[in-house]
N, C-alpha and C positions, 0 to 999 in steps of 0.2 A: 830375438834369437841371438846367440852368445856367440864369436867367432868359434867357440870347440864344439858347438852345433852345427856350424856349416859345415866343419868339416868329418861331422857323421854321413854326412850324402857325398853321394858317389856322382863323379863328372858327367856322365852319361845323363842327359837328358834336362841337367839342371845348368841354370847360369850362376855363377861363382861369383861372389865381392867380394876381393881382396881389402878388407880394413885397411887403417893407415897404421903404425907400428906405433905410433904418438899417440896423446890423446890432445884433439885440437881445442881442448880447454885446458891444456895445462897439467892436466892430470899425469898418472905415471905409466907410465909405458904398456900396452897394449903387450899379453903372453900369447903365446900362440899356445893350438890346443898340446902338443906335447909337453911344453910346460908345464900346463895346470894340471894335466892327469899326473905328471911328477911330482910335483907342489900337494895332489890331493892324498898320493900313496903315503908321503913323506909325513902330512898331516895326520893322516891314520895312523900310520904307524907309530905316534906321537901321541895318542891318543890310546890307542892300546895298550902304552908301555905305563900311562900313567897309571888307567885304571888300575890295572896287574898290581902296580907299586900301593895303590891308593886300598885294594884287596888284604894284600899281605900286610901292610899297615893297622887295619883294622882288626885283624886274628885277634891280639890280644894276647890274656890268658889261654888260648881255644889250648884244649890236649892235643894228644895223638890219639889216632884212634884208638889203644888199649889203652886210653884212660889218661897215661904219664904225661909229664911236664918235660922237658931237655931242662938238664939242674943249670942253671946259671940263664937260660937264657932270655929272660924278663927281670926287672927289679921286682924286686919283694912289695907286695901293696902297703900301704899302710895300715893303719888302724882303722882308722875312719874311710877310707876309700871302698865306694861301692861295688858289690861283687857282680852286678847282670843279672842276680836272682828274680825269677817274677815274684812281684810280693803275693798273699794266699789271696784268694778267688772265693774263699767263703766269710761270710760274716755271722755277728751273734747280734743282733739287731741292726745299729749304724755302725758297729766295732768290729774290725776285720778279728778272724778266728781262723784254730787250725794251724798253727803255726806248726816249722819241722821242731822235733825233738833233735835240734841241735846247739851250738851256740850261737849260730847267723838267727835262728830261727829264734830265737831267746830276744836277742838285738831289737828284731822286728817288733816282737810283741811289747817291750820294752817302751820303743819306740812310740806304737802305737795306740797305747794306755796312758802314756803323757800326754799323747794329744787329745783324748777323749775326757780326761779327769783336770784337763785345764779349758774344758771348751765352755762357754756360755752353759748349757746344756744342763750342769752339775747344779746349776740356779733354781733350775726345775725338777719339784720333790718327786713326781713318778719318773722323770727321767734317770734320775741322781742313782733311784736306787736298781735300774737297770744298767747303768754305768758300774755301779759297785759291785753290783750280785755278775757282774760279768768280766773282771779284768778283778778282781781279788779272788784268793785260791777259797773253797767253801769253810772253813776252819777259823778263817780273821775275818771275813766278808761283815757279820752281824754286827759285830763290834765294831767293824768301820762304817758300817750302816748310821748305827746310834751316835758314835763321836761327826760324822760327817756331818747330820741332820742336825743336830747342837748346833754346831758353828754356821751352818749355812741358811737358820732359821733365827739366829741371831739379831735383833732389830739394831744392834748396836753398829755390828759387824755392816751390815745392807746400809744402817746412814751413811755408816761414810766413806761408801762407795758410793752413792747417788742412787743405789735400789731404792724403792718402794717397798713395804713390811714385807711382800708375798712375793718375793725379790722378781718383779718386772722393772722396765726400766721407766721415768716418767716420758709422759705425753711428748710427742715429737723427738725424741731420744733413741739412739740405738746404743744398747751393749754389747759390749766386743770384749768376750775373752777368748783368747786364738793361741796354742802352743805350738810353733815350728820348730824342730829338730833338727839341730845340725851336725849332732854328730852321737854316734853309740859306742862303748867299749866294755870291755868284757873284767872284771873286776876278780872275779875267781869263780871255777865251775866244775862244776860235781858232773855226777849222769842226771841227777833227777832236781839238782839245785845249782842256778847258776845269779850270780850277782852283776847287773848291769848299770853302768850309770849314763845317763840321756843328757846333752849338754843343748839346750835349747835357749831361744829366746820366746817372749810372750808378750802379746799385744793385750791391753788392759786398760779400760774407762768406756766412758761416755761419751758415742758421737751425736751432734747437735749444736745447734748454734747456741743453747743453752745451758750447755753442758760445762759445770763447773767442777767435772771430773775430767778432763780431756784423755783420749784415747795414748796411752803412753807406751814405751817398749821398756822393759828388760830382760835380763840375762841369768841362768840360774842352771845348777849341775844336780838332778832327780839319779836316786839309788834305788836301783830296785831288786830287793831280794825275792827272785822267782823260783815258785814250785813245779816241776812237773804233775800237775793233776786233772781229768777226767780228759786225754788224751790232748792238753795244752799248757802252756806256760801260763801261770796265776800268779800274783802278788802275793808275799805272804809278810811283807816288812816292806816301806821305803822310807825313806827322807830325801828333804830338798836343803840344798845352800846356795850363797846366790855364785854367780861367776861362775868363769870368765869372763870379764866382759870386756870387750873392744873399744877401740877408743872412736866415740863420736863423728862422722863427718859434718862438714858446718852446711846442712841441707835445711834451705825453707821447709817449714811444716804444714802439710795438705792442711784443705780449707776442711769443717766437719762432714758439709756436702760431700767432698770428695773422699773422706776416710766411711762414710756409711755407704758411698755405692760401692767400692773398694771391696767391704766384707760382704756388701749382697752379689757384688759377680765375680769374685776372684775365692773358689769350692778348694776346698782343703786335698791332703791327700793320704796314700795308703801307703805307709814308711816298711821298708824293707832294703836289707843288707846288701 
């Protein structure tokens, strides 16, 4: 029991210990209970004011309620700075779909079409052509169907990567081809056509201790000329160059053990503005 517990009972009936005002080891001085209930208000009160601040902090961009901004009274986002949008909630196989007919919405699918057309996945001929026949607009799709299946049935192209002809990767080996996106921007935009370019990096080779491809990173800027068509954003032209790329830190390189658990437990994601 606390001395600000004794003195919740009433003298009537009870016997009373007086603490000592010290503490006999030294400690710091013994409050009495009017202090602490001062000490607990002051604390609260201390405590409320943060949150409140820590609230109005985190607004943001929030409107007012009929919608408007107060002009001046946030910096201008940038380019690349993310808006809070949920990314869409529906997909067309493994490929988010449904994006808004805007140009966040453009960004997104952008976005999210480089990660699918750089992912391992593209290796694999039924996958390759459910990746194409679904993030190219129906008009270019076949024709990127045919050139895709060219190059990516190529025995030349699979050597020397460390594929195998029927591009698996060998015995005790994993393939990693992984595209994370760091950033989208809007290059010019129509209502039904908008051009985006996706500034990503990509993880690529062969993990294993065998592997005389090793899993490597670069950096590369994808354009993509998108159509509005069958109520989404489709490809209907891109190209890739490499850069920007950043300059190096001097980081030891994971062992292959740990770059193949890496891509079996660390799941990609659903990119949105």
């Amino acid at each position: 029991m606390t001395s600000g517990d004794d003195q919740a009972y009433s003298d009537a009936g009870h016997t009373r210990t007086r603490l000592p005002e010290t503490d006999p080891y030294g400690g710091a001085p013994r409050r009495t209970g009017r202090s602490s209930s001062r000490s607990l208000v002051t604390v609260v009160g201390v405590v409320v004011l943060l949150i409140a601040a820590i609230a109005f902090a985190n607004r943001g961009d929030n409107s007012s309620a009929d919608g408007s901004t107060a002009k001046g009274s946030h910096p201008q986002t940038s380019a690349t700075a993310p808006t809070g949008t949920h990314p869409v909630r529906t997909k067309t196989g493994t490929i988010p779909s449904g994006f808004a007919h805007t140009e966040q919405g453009a960004q997104s699918a952008a976005a999210n079409y480089a990660v699918a057309l750089g992912s391992a996945e593209m290796f694999n001929t039924e996958r390759r052509h459910e990746i194409v026949d679904t993030v190219y607009a129906p008009d270019v799709a076949a024709a990127r169907q045919s050139a895709m299946d060219s190059a990516y049935s190529s025995q030349e192209f699979l050597s020397n990567i460390g594929l195998t002809n029927d591009g698996t990767p060998p015995k005790g080996q994993m393939f990693v081809s992984r595209v994370i996106p760091a950033g989208t921007k809007v290059v010019s935009a129509k209502q039904d056509e908008i051009t985006v370019e996706v500034w990503y990096t990509s993880l690529f080779g062969l993990s294993g201790d065998a592997s005389k491809n090793p899993v490597t990173e670069s950096w590369y800027t994808a354009t993509y000329v998108l159509k509005w068509a069958d109520n989404d954003w489709k490809i209907s032209s891109d190209q890739q160059k490499d850069g920007p790329v950043p300059v190096g830190r001097d980081q030891k390189a994971s062992t292959a053990d740990d770059m193949t658990k890496a891509v079996e437990e660390y799941g990609g994601f659903t990119y949105a503005r």
